[in-house]
KEKOL-581510 format. One line per field, with one value per residue (C-alpha): residue number from 0; residue in three letters; x, y, z. Coordinates in nm, 2 decimals. Each point is the difference from the previous one (the first is absolute). Layout:
BEGIN
n = c(NUM; ...)
res = c(ala; ...)
x = c(X; ...)
y = c(Y; ...)
z = c(Z; ...)
END
This chain:
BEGIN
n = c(0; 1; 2; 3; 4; 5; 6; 7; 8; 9; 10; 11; 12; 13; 14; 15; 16; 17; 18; 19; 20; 21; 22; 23; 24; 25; 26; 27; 28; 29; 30; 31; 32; 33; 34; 35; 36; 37; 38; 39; 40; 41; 42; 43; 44; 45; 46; 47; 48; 49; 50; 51; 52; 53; 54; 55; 56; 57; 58; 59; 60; 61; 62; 63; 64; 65; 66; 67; 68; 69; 70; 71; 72; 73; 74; 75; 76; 77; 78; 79; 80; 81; 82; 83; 84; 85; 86; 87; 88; 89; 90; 91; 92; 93; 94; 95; 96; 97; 98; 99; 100; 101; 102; 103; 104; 105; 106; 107; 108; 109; 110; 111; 112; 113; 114; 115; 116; 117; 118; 119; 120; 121; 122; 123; 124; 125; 126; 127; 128; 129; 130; 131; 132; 133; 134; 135; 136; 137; 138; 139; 140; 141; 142; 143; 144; 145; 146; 147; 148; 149; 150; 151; 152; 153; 154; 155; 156; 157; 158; 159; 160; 161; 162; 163; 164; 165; 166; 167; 168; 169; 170; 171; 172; 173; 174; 175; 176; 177; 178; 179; 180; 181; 182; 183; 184; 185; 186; 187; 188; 189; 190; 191; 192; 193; 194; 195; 196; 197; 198; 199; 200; 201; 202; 203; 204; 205; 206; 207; 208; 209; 210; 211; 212; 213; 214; 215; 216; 217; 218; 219; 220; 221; 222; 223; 224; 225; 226; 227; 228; 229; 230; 231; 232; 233; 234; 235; 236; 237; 238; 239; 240; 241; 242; 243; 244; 245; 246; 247; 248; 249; 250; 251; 252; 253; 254; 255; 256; 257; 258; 259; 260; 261; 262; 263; 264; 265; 266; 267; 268; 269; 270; 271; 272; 273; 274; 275; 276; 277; 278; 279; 280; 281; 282; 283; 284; 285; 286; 287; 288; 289; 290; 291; 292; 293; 294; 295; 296; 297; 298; 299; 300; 301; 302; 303; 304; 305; 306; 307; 308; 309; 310; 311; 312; 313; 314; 315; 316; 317; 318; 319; 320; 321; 322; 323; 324; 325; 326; 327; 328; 329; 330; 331; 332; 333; 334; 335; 336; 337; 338; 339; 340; 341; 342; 343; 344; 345; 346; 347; 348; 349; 350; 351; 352; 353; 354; 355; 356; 357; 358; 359; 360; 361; 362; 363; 364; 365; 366; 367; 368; 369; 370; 371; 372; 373; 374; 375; 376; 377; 378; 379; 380; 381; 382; 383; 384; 385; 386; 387; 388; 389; 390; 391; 392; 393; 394; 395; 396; 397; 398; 399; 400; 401; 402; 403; 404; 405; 406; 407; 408; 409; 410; 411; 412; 413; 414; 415; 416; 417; 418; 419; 420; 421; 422; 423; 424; 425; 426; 427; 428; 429; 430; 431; 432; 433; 434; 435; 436; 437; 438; 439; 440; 441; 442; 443; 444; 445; 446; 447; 448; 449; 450; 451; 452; 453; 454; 455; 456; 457; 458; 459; 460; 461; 462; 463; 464; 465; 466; 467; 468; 469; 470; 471; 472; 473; 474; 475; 476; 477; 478; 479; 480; 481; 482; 483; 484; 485; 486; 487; 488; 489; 490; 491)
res = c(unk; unk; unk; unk; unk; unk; unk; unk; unk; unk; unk; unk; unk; unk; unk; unk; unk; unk; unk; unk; unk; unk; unk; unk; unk; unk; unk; unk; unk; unk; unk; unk; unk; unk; unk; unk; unk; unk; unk; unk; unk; unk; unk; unk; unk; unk; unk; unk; unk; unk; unk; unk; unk; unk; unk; unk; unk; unk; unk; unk; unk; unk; unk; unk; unk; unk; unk; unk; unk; unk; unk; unk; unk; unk; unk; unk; unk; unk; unk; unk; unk; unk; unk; unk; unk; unk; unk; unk; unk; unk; unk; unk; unk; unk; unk; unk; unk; unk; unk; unk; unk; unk; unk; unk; unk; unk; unk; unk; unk; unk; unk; unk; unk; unk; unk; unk; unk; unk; unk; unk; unk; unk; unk; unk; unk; unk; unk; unk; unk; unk; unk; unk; unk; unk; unk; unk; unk; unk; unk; unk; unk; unk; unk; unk; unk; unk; unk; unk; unk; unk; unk; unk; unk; unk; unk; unk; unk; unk; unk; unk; unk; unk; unk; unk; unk; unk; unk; unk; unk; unk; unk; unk; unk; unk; unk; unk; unk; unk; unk; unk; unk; unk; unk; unk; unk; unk; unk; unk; unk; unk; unk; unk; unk; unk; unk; unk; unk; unk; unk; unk; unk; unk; unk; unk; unk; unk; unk; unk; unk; unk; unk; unk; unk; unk; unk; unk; unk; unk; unk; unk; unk; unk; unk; unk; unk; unk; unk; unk; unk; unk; unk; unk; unk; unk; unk; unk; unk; unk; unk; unk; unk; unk; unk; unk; unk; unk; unk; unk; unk; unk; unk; unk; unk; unk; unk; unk; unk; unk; unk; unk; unk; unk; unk; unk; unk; unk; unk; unk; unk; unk; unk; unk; unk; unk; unk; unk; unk; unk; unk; unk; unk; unk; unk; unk; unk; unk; unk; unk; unk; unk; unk; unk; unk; unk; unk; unk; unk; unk; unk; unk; unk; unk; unk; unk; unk; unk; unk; unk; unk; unk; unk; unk; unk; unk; unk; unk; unk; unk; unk; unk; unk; unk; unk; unk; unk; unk; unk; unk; unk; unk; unk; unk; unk; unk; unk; unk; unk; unk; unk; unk; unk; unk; unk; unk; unk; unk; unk; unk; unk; unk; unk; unk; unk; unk; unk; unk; unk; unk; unk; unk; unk; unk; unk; unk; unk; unk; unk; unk; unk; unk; unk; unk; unk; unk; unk; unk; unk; unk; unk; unk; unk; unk; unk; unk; unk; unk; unk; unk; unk; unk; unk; unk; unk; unk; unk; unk; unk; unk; unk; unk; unk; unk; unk; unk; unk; unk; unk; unk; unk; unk; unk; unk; unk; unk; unk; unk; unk; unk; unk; unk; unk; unk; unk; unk; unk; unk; unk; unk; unk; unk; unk; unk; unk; unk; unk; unk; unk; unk; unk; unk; unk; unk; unk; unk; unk; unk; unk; unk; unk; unk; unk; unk; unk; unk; unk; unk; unk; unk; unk; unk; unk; unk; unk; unk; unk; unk; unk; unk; unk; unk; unk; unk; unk; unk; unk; unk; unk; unk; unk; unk; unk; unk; unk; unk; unk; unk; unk; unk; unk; unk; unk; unk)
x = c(-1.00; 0.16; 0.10; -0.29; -0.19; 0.13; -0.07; -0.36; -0.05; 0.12; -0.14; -0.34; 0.05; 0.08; -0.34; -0.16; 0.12; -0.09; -0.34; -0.29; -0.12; 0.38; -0.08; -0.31; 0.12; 0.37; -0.21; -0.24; 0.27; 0.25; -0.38; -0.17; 0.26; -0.14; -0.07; -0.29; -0.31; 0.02; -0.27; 0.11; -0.26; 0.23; 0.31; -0.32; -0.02; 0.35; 0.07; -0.29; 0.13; 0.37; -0.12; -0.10; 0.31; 0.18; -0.19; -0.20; -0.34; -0.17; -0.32; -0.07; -0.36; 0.07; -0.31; 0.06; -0.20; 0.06; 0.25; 0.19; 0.30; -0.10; 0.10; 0.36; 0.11; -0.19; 0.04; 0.27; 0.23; 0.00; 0.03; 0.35; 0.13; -0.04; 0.09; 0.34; 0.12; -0.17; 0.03; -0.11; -0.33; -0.31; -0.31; -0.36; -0.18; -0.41; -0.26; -0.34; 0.09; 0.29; 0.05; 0.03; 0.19; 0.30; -0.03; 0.16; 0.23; 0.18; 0.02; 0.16; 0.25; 0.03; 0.15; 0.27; 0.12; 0.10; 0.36; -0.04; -0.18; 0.32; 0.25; -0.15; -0.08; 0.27; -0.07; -0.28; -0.03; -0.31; -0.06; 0.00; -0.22; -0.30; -0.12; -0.36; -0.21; -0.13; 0.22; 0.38; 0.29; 0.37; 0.30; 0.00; -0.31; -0.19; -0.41; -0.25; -0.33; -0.32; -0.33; -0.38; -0.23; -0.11; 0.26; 0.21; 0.34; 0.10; 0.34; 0.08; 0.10; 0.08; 0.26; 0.29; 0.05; 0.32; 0.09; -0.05; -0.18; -0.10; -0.32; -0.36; -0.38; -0.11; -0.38; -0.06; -0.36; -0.14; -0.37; -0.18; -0.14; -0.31; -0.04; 0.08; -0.38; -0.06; 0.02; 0.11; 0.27; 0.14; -0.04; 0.16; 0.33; 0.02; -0.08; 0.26; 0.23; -0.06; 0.03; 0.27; 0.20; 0.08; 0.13; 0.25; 0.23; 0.30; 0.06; -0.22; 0.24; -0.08; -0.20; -0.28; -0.04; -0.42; 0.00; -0.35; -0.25; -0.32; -0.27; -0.28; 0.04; -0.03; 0.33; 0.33; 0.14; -0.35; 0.03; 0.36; -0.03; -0.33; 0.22; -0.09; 0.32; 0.05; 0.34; 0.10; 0.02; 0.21; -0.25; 0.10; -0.29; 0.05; -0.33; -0.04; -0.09; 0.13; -0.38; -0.01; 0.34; 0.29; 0.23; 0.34; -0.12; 0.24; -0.07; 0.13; -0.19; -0.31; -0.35; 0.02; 0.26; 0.15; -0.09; 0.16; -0.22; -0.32; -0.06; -0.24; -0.30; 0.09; -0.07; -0.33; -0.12; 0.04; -0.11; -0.35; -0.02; 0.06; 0.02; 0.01; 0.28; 0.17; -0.04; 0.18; 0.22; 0.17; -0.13; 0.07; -0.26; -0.28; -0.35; -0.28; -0.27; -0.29; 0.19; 0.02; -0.16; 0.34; 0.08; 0.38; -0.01; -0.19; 0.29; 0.21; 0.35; 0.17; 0.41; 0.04; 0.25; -0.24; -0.33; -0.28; -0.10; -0.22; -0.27; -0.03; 0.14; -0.21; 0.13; -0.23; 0.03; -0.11; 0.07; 0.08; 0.17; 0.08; 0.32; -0.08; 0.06; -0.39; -0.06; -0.02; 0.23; 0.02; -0.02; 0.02; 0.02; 0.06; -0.18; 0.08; -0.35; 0.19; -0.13; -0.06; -0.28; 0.22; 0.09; 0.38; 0.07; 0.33; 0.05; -0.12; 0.18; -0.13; 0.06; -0.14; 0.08; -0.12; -0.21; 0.26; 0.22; -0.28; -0.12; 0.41; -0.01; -0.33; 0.14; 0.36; -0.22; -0.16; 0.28; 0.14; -0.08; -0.07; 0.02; 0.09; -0.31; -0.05; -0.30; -0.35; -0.21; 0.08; -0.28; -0.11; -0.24; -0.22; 0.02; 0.06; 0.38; 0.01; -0.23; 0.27; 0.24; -0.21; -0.05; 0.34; 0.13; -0.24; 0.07; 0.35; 0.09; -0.16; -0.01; -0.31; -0.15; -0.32; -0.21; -0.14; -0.32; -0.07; -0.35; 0.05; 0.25; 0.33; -0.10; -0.30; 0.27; 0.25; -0.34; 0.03; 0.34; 0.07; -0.12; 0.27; 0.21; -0.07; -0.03; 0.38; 0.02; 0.18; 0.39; 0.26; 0.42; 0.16; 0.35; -0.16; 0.03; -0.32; -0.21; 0.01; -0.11; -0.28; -0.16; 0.01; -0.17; -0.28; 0.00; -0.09; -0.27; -0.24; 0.14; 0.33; 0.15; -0.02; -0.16; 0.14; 0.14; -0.34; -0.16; 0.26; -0.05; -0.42; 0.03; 0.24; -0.15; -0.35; 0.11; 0.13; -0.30; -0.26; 0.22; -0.13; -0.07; -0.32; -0.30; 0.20; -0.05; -0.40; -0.05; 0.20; -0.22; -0.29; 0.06; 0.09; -0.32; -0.21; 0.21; 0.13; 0.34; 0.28; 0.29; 0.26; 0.06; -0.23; -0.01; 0.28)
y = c(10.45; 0.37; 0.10; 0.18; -0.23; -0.18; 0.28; 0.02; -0.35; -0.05; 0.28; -0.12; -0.34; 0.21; 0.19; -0.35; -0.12; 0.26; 0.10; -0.27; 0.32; 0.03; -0.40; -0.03; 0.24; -0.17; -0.32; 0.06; 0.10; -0.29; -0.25; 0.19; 0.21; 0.30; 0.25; 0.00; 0.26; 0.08; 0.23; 0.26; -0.26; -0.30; 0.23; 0.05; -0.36; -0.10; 0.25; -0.10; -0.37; 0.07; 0.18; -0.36; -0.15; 0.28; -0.08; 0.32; -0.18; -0.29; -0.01; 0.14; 0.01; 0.09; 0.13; -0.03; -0.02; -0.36; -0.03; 0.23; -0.17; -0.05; -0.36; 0.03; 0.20; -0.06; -0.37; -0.11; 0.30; 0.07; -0.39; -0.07; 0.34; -0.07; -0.32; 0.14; 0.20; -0.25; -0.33; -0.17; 0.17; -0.20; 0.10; -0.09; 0.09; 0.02; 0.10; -0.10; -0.37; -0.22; 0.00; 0.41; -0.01; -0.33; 0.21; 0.36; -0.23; -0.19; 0.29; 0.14; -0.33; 0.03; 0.37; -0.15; -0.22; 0.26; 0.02; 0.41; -0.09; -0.19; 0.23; 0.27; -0.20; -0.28; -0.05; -0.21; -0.38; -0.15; -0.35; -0.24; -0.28; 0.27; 0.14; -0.03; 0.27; 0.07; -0.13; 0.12; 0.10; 0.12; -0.18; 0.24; -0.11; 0.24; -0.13; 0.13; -0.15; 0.08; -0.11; 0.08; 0.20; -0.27; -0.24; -0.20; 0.16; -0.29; -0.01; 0.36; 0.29; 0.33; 0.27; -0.10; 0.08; 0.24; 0.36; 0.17; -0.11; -0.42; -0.09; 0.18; -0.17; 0.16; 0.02; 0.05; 0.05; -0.21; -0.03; -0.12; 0.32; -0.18; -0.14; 0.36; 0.04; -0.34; 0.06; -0.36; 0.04; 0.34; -0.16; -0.32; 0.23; 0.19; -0.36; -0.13; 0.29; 0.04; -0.39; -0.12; 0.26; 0.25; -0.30; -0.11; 0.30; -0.11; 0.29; 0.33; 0.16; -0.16; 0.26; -0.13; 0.23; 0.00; 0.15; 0.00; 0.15; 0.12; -0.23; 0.04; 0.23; -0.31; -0.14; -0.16; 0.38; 0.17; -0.25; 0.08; 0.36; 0.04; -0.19; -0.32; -0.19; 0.28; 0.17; 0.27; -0.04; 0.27; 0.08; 0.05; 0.09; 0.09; 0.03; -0.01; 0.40; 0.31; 0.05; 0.10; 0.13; -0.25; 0.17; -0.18; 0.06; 0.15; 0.37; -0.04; -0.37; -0.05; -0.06; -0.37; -0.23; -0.15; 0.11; -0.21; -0.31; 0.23; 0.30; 0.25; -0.05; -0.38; 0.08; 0.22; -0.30; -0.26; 0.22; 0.01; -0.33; -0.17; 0.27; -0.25; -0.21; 0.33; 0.14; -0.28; -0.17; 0.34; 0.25; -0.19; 0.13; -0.28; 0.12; -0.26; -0.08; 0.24; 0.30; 0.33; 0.27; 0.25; -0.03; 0.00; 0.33; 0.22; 0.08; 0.31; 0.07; 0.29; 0.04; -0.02; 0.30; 0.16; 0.04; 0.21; 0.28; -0.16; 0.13; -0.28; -0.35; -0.32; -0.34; -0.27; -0.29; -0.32; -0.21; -0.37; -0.13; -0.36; -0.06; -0.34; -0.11; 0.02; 0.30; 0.35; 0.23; 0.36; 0.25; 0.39; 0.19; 0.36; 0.23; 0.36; 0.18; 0.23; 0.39; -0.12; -0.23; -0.33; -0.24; -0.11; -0.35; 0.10; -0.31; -0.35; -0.16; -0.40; -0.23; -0.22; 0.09; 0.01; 0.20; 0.18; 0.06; 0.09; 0.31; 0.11; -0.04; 0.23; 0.25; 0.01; 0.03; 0.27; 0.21; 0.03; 0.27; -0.05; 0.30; 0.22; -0.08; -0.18; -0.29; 0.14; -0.32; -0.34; -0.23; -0.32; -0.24; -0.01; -0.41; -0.29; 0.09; 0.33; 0.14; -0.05; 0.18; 0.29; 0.01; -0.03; 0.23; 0.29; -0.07; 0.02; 0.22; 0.33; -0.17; 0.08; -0.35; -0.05; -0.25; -0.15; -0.24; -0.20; -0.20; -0.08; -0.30; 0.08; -0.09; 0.27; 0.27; -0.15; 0.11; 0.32; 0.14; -0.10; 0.28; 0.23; -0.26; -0.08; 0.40; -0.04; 0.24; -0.26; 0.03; -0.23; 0.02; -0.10; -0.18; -0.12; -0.35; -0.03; 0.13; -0.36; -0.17; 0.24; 0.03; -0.42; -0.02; 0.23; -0.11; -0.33; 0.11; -0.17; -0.37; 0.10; -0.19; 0.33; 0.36; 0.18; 0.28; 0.03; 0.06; 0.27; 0.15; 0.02; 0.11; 0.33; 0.07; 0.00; 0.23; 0.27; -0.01; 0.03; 0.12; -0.28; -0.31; -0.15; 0.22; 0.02; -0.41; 0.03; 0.34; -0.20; -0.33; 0.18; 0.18; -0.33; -0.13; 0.32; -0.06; 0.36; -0.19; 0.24; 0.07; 0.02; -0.10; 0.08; 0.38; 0.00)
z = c(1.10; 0.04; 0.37; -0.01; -0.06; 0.24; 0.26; -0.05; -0.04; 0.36; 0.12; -0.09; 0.16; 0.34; -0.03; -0.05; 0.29; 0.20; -0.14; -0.09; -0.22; -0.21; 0.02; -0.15; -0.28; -0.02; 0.01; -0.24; -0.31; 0.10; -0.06; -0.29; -0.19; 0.01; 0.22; 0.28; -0.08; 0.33; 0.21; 0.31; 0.19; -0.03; 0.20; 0.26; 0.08; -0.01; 0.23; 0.25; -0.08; 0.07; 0.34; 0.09; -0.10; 0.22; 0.32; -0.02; -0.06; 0.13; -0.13; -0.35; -0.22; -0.32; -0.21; -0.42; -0.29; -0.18; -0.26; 0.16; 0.02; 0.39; -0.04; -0.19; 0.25; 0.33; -0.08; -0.23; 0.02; 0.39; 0.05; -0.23; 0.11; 0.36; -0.01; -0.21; 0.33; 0.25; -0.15; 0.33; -0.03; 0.07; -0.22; 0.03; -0.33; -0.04; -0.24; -0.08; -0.20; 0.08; -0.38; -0.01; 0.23; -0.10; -0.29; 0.16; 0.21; -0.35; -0.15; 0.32; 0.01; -0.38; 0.06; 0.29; -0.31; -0.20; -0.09; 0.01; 0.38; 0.07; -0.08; 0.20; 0.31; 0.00; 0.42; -0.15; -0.08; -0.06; 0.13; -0.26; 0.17; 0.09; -0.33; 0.00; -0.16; 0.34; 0.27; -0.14; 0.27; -0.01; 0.10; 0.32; 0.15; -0.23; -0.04; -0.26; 0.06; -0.25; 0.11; -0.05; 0.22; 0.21; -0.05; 0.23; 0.11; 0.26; 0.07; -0.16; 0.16; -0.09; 0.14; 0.18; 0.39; -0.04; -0.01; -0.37; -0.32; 0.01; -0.25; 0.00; -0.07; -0.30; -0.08; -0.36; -0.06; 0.19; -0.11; -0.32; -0.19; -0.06; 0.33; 0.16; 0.06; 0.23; 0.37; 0.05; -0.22; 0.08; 0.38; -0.09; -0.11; 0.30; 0.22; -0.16; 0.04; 0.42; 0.03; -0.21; -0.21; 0.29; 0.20; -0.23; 0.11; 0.13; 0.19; 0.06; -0.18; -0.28; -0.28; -0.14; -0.34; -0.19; -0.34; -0.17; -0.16; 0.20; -0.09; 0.31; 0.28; 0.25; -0.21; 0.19; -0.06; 0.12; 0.32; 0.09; -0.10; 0.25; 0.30; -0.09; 0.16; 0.26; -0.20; -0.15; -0.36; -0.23; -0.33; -0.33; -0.24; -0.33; -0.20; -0.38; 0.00; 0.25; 0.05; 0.22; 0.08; 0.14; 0.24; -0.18; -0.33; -0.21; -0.13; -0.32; -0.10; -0.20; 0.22; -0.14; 0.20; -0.27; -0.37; -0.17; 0.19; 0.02; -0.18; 0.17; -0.25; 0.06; 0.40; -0.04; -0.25; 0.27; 0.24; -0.16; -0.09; 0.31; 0.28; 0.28; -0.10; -0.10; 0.28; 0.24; -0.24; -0.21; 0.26; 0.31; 0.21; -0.01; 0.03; 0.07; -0.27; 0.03; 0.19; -0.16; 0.14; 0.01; -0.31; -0.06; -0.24; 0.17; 0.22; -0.05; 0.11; 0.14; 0.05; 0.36; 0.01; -0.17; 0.19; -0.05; 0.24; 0.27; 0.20; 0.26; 0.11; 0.13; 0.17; -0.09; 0.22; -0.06; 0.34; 0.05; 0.35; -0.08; -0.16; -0.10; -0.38; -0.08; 0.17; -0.22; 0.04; 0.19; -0.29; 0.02; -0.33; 0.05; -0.26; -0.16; -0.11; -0.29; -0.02; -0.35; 0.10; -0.04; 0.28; 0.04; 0.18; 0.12; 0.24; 0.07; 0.35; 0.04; 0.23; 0.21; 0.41; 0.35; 0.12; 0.21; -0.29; -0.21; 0.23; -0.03; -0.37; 0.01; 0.19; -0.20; -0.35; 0.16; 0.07; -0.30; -0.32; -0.32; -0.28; 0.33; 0.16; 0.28; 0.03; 0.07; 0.08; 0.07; -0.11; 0.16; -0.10; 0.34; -0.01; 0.26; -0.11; 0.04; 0.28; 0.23; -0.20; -0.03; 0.37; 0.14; -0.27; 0.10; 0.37; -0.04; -0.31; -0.14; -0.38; -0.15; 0.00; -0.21; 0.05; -0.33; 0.00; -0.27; -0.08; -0.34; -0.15; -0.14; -0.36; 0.00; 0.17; -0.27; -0.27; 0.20; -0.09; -0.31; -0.20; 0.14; -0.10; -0.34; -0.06; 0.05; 0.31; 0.23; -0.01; 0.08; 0.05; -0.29; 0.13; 0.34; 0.09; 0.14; -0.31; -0.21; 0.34; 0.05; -0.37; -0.02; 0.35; -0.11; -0.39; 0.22; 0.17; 0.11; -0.08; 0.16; 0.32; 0.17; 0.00; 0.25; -0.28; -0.16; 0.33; 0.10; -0.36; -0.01; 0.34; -0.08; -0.36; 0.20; 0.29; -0.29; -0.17; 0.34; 0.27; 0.22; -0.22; 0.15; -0.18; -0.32; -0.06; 0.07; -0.19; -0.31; -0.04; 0.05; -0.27; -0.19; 0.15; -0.14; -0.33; 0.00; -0.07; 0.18; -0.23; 0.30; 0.34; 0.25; 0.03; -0.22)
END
């Protein structure tokens, strides 16, 4: 070997050390021979993974097609690489069968072996006397345990109670695709998860890392995600398509993720054939059996930077006090009516508050412009929720509160609106990280867990077309009724 050589050859061993990604690519040639056909999505998740490693996340839901490679370097990769720099690390590692997931932990232990593994991480000694294919530790006290959703984990523990990097529990999907569509067994994941997984941390520092793909939207991701445990969980979603637009996609890559997995006809094929399991398990946004009214193409997108010439603004509020887990949220999309007859959703804020905090939050939205215009009308639904709201805010403020009443369900008002809608005059962002949130929730409607955007939507789209919202819904199904058939929205 030239000096040169030589060089490069050690300068390649630093990077692996230092980055799981130059790892898992170092890795990867030293095992196979050749180089990795790698993707700009794997760089996205080692990064998000190394955050862990670095102490700057503690709870991390990764969203990924399958086959992926979500499992080689979630799993296997992050594992041998941590343990590499840590070898005292204690790690706790689930997915949906105890065999699955032995399996990720030999290959894992298999990796440590490695005489390449050894000379770039010589701190590390693997016990000889603990080399089970799920249950194998380190000379330093280091633990790798493999189990099945809904195993036994007595005795293990995972994390270690000192300052800087000491073991993680890493989820690897942990349901059955075909038992995704069972309540009991979706409930018997997350059962297990609040009653014996989250107690195995050895410390609260400990991270617990979930990488899957989507499979129901009352999944263990859907269930953390929603608030399920009471923490705040960092989200990584990468869907099989930028459709519609993710934020961290790169300008310069195909539509398809990975197109050397999935070409794009390959995508639009599955897509048809199976649109539900596409959907969750390649789109990530789940959306129950029997939902779709909104349909997921009938949206439009505008370049925020880049909006249209407006001729008024509306707040549509859809109210909720409880901050409970259950309990909708508060939702207040703020609307753009274009001079060229098109309506611009330019913000969605959702939460769920107080109702203190929610009358502030009204009042702040309010104030601020949109297109250079200020906010003409504020709309509230006049419910149990909201009549207090619309009392105290036109007592104390000089916002011009509208009262809407509503006598018809949110499925016929759903009917309603859709015809502006599917005559592609609604616009959304393209780059805002609410937009993928917002077109799954209402692709769900009405099976969804909850509706609070589609009620805020109906609610503005209804107010542009009548001004006031109320007469528009009885003048439109009594047309229906009379089977004149209206092509638009009422008075649209």
């Amino acid at each position: 070997m030239s000096a040169d050589e030589w060089a490069e050859q050690l300068a390649r061993r630093v990077q692996a050390r230092r980055s799981l990604y130059w790892f898992t690519r170092y890795g990867f040639l030293q095992q196979r021979g050749y180089k990795w056909q790698r993707n700009w999505h794997h760089e996205v998740i080692c990064r998000k993974l190394q955050d862990v490693f670095e102490g700057r996340c503690k709870r991390l839901i990764i969203n990924i097609p399958p086959r992926y490679s979500k499992t080689e370097i979630a799993v296997v990769n992050f594992i041998a690489w941590a343990l590499g720099l840590a070898p005292d690390s204690e790690f706790i590692h689930v997915s949906y069968g105890a065999r699955l997931a032995a399996g990720n932990s030999t290959r894992a232990r298999d990796l440590v072996r490695t005489e390449w593994y050894a000379d770039l991480f010589p701190e590390l000694a693997l016990n000889p006397e603990k080399q089970a294919n799920d249950d194998w530790r380190t000379l330093q006290g280091g633990v790798v345990y493999a189990t099945g959703a809904g195993g036994t984990i007595t005795g293990f523990g995972a994390g270690k109670k000192r300052p800087g990097f000491g073991g993680a529990i890493i989820v690897d999907d942990p349901h059955k695709a075909a038992e995704a569509t069972s309540d009991l067994m979706r409930q018997n994941v997350i059962d297990w998860f609040k009653s014996t997984l989250e107690s195995r941390r050895n410390s609260p520092d400990t991270p617990i890392i979930i990488i899957m793909q989507r499979l129901h939207e009352e999944d263990l991701a859907g269930w953390l995600l929603g608030g399920g445990n009471g923490e705040e969980w960092e989200h990584l979603c990468i869907p099989a398509l930028n459709d519609p637009p993710v934020p961290f996609w790169p300008d310069d890559a195909p539509d398809e993720l990975w197109p050397s997995t999935h070409t794009l006809e390959d995508l639009r094929r599955m897509e048809m054939s199976k649109p539900y399991e596409f959907a969750g398990q390649y789109m990530q946004r789940p959306a129950p059996l029997g939902g779709g009214i909104f349909k997921t193409e009938w949206w439009q997108y505008f370049r925020a930077e880049a909006l249209p010439p407006l001729k008024r603004v509306v707040q549509s509020w859809d109210t909720a006090f409880k901050t409970k887990t259950a309990n909708d949220y508060s939702v207040c999309t703020t609307w753009g009516e274009g001079a060229d007859g098109k309506f611009y959703l330019v913000d969605v804020w959702k939460n769920k508050v107080e109702f203190p905090d929610l009358k502030r939050m009204v009042v702040s939205k309010a104030a601020q412009q949109w297109g250079g215009l200020p906010v003409s009308a504020i709309l509230v639904e006049d419910k149990a929720s909201g009549q207090s709201l619309i009392q105290e805010l036109r007592r104390e403020t000089s916002l011009s509160v509208i009262a809407v009443k509503v006598d018809i369900d949110k499925v016929s008002r759903a009917f309603a609106v859709t015809p502006v809608i599917e005559s592609r005059r609604v616009y959304l962002p393209t780059g805002a990280d609410w937009v993928a949130d917002y077109v799954a929730s209402l692709g769900a409607f009405p099976n969804g867990t909850h509706d609070d955007d589609v009620d805020s939507t109906t609610q503005a789209l209804s107010y542009f077309s009548d001004g006031s919202g109320a007469q528009a819904w009885v003048d439109f199904f009594a047309a229906r009724a009379a089977g004149t058939q209206p092509t638009g929205t009422p008075n649209g």
